[in-house]
N, C-alpha and C positions, 0 to 999 in steps of 0.2 A: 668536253666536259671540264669542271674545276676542280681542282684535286684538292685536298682534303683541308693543307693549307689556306687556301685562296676561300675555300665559306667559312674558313675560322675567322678571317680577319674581318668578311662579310659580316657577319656575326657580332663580331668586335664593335663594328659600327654603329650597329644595331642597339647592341644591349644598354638598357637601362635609359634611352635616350627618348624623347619626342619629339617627332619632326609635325611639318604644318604644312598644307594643302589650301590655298587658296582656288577656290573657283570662280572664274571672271566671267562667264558667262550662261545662259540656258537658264535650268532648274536651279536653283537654289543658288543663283548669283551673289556674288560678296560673300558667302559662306565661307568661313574660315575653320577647318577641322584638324584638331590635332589629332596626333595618334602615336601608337608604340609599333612595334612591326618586331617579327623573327624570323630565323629562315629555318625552314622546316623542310628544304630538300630543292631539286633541279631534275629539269626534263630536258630532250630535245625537242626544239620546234624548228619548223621547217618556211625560207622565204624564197621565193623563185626556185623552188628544188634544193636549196643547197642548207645543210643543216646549224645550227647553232644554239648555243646550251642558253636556257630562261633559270634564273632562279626565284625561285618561289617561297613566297614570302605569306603569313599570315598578319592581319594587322586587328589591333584594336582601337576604336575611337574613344580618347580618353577626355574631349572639351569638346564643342562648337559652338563660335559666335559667329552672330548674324542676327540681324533684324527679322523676327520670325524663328527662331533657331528653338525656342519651348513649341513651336506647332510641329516643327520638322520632328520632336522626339516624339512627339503625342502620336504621329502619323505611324510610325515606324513603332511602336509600344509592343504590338504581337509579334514582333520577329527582330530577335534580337543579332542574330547570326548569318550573315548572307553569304552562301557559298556559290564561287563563278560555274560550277559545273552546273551545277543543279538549276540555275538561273539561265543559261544556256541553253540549257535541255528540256526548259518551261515555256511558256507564253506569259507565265501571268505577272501579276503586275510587283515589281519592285521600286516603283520610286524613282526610280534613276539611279538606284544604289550601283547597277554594273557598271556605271561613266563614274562615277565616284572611286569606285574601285581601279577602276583604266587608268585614271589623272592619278590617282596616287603610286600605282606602279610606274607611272611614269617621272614622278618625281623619286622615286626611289633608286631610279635606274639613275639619274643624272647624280645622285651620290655616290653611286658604287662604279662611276667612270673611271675612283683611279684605280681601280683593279683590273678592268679593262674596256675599251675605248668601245667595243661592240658590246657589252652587257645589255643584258634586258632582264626585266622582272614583273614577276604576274604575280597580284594578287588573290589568294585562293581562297581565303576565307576572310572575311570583315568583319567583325563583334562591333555593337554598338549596346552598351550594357544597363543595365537602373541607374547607375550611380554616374552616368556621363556628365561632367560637366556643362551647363548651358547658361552661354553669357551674353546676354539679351537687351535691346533696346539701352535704356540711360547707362546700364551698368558696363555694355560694351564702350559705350562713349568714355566714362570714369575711368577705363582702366586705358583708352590710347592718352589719355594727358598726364596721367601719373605715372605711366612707364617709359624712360625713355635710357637713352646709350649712356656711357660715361661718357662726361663733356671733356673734351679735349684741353679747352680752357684751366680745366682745374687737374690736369694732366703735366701741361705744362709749368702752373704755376708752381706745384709740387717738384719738380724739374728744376727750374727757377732754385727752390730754396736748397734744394742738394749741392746746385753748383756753386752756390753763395758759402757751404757750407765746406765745400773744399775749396776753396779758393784763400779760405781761413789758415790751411792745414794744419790742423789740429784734428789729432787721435778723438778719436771716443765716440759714443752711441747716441744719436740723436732721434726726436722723436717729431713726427709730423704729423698733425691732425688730417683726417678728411673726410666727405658725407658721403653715405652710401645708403639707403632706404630707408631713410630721416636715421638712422644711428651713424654715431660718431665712431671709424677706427683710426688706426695709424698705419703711417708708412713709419718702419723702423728703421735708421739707416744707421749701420755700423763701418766705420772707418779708421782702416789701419793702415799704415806707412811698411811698404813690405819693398826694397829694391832689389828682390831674386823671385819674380811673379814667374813661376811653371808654365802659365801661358805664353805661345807668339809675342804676347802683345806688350807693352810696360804698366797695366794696369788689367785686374782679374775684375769684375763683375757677376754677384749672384746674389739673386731674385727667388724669394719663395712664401706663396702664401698659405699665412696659419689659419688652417679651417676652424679650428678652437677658438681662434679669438679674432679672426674676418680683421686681423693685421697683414699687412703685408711687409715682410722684413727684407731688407737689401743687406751685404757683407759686399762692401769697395774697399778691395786694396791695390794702391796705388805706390807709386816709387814718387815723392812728394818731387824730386827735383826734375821730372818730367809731365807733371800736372800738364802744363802750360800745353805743350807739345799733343797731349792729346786729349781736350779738352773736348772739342767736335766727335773723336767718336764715340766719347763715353756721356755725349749730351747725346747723340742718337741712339745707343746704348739703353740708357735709365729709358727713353722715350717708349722703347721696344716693353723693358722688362717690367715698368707700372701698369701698365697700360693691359697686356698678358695676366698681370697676378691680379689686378682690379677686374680684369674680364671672369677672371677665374672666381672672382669675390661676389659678382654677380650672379653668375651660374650657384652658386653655394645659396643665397638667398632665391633663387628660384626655383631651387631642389633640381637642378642640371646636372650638379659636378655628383661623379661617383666618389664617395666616403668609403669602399674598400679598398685597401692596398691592392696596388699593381700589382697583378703576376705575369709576364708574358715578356716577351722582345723589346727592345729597344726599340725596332721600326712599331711593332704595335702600340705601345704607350704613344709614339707622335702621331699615331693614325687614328687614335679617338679623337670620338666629335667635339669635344670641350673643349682637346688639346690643340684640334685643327682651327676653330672658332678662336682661342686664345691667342696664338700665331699669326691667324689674319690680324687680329685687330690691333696688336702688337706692333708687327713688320710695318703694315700699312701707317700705323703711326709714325715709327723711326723713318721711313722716305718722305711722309710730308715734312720731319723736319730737319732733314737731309736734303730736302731738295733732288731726291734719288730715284726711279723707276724702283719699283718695288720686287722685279725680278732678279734686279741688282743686288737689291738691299737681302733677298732671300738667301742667293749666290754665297755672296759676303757672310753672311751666317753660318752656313755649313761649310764654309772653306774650315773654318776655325774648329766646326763641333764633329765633323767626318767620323774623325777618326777616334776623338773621346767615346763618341757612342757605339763605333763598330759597327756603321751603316754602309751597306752597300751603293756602290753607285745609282744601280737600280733602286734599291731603296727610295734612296735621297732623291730619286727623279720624281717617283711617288707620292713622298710628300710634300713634294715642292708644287705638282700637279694638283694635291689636296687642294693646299692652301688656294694658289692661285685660282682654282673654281670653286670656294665657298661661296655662298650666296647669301649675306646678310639677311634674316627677317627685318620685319619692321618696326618691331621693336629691340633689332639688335644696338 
């Protein structure tokens, strides 16, 4: 069984987040269902005799699109609630709602791998409510060509002007325009000449984006008479931390990112889904333009953050396993 630790962080994972469920085939093929999910307790279940903990999870359907996606709610109208026991222990007819249920535990379970490698989870109860959202025929088409990633393109270019901007050396606070869901904000970049930097390294780098004003502001202090010297990791560097706080700016305009202050651990602030999502698309940016294996590039992260944060080995295996099995959507 998991001890009390292990379903908080479960939990953690969980809260306040929407994951998505594509079905590729059968009954309601191309159906795409979002949903919210909690954990509401754990059983043993038993595979060739030998036993192993399920946790159990309740989920709510909070969108589906698909072509047909207003019939599949019409259908389902008188029964808002579908519980696996009760469906089990019936004949009659649900829709396909208990395969629906299966594939979503099953995608559930591939998120709470890093907690552990044999996890499994059952969904026990399903809500599909009045107010689901249904994104249907032209209007699903409207929203895959208006959503799309941050282009890297304009990642870089942004990149581009920081390094032009140190290469000036010249102190002071510069301001960078860029677009994000047709509104204009900035990248803020503050730069200061410091040659006694606290960190390892002869240049400090930090990244933090203002939920207030969907800026993203940098603070680069650097020892000017070693610019040169490490130019390359702090171009891999900025490449990481735009890229992370625009991920983060994204999630904010799509009501993803949690607006209440962190309470909890150091390991669980990196183990939220935002934060895990931000990090992918981050890291994986600094290796493509590092020309780096990305397990390198993670490596090379936590040499330097280890011990700022007070993360255990273990830990840091944790979220290093996070990250590396994120599984972009489609419109990530």
């Amino acid at each position: 069984m998991y001890n009390e630790s292990q379903l908080k962080v479960a939990s953690l994972i969980l809260k306040d987040k929407v994951f998505k469920y594509k079905k590729t085939k059968g009954t309601f093929e191309e159906f795409t269902f979002y949903f919210t999910a909690k954990v509401t307790g754990q059983r043993i279940m038993y595979s060739m005799g030998e036993p192993y903990p399920v946790i159990q999870v309740d989920v709510k359907i909070v969108r589906i699109e698909g072509l047909g996606a207003g019939v599949f709610k019409a259908a389902n109208h008188l029964r808002k609630t579908f519980n696996r026991v009760q469906m089990l222990s019936t004949y009659s007819f649900n829709n396909g709602m208990d395969f629906i249920m299966g594939y979503i535990g099953s995608e559930l379970t591939q998120i709470f791998k890093v907690l552990d490698s044999n996890v499994a989870v059952q969904v026990e109860n399903m809500t599909i409510p009045d107010d689901v959202e249904i994104l249907d025929g032209f209007d699903l088409y409207k929203k895959k060509i208006t959503e799309s990633r941050i282009p890297r393109t304009m990642v870089r270019g942004i990149v581009q002007k920081i390094v032009n901007i140190l290469k000036k050396k010249e102190e002071g606070e510069y301001y960078l325009p860029f677009m994000s869901g047709g509104e204009e904000y900035k990248v803020i970049v503050d730069v200061r000449f410091n040659n006694e930097i606290e960190s390892a390294r002869d240049f400090d780098l930090q990244a933090y984006f203002n939920e207030e004003t969907g800026d993203v502001e940098i603070l680069i202090q650097i020892d000017p008479e070693r610019l040169e010297k490490n130019l390359f990791a702090i171009i891999g560097e900025l490449n990481d931390d735009i890229t992370h706080e625009m991920q983060h700016s994204r999630q904010s305009e799509e009501g993803r990112l949690n607006d209440d202050e962190f309470e909890g651990s150091n390991f669980e602030y990196f183990m939220q889904p935002d934060e895990i999502e931000a990090q992918y698309f981050g890291l994986k940016q600094k290796a493509k333009s590092m020309k780096l294996p990305i397990h390198d590039v993670i490596d090379d992260w936590f040499m330097f953050r280890q011990d700022k944060f007070g993360l255990t080995d273990d830990e840091v295996a944790k979220i290093k396993n996070a990250i590396l099995h994120f599984r972009p959507s489609r419109l990530s």
